[in-house]
Structures are given as C-alpha cells and as structure tokens.
N, C-alpha and C positions, 0 to 999 in steps of 0.2 A: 637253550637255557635263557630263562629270562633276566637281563639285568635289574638291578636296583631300580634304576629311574623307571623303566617299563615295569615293575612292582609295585613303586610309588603309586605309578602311573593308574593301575589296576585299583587302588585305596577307595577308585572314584568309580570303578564301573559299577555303577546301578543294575545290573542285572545280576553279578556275580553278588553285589549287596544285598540283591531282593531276597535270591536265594540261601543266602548264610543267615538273613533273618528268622525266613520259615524254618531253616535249621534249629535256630536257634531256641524257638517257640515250638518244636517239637521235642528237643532234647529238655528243656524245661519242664514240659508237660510231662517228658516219661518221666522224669524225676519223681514229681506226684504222685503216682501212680503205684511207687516202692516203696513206701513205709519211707517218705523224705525225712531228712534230718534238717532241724532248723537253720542251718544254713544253705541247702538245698530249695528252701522255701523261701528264703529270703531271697536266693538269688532270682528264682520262678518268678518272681514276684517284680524284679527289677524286671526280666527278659519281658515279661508282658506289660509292665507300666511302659515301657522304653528301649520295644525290642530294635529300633536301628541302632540306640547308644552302644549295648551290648553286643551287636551284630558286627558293629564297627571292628570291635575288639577282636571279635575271633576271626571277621576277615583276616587280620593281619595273620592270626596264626595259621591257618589256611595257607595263605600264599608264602609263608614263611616255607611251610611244609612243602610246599609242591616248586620251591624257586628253582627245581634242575627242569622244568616244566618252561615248553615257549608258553608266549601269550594265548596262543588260539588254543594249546592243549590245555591252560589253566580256563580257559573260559571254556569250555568242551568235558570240563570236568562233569560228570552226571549227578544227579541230584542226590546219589546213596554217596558217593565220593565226600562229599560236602556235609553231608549229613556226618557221616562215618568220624569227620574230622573236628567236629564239632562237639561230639561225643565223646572226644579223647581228650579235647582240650577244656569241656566243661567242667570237668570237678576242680581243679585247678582254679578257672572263675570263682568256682563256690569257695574254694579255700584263702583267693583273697581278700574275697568279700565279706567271710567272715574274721581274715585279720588272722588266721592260720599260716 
C-alpha cells in the first residue's frame, strides 16, 4: 500500500502524467462523438486547450483510487486501467465545470 507522501510523491511522475493526459484526450474526444451535451463540449474543449491542467486533476483521482496499490503496481498500471479510470471520473469533471 502506497502511503500519502509516496502518493504526493506520484503527483510528479511524468509518465503516469503523460498517460492520464492521452486518457484524458481520448475520454474527451469519445464524448464528441455521442450526441455531447454542452457541458461535455465545454469540458472537450478545456482537455484539449490544456490537457496537462486537466490531466493533473484526474491524476489525483487515479491514484486516489488505486492508494491500496505499491508504487511500482500504481506505475505498472496498463494503459486500459488509466483510461478505464478516467472514464469514471469524467463526467463528474463535466458536472463541475459546468457548476452542477
């Protein structure tokens, strides 16, 4: 189990970032693709003007989710894992961005 500080720690890896971003630009884009709702668009719209800022964010939720996870299993996560989690925690995004 990974502690807090080694969580913190994780905020900064650049790789598990890189990958929560292309999550993130993928989970946006399928939005698009279903009859998006304007908040949906809005947020698509945020993840690709400024997909690290948003990527940031759902890192957290990510390793929030995986904290009974060591460090190596959280970075060993596979890329449908990451994606999967991103997927769960995006509407959610949309609903604070649009102030729901």
């Amino acid at each position: 189990m990974a502690t807090y500080l080694e969580l913190k720690a994780l905020f900064n890896d650049s790789d598990l970032m890189d990958r929560v971003q292309v999550a993130a630009v993928i989970v946006a884009s399928d939005f698009l693709e279903n009859t998006p709702t304007a908040a949906q668009k809005a947020w698509a719209s945020a993840v690709f003007d400024s997909p690290r800022a948003e990527a940031k964010k759902l890192l957290m939720a990510v390793l929030a989710d995986k904290k009974s996870m060591s460090v190596s299993e959280i970075q060993a996560l596979t890329d449908a894992n990451i994606k999967n989690r991103v997927a769960i925690v995006a509407p959610f995004m949309v609903d604070a961005m649009a102030g729901a």
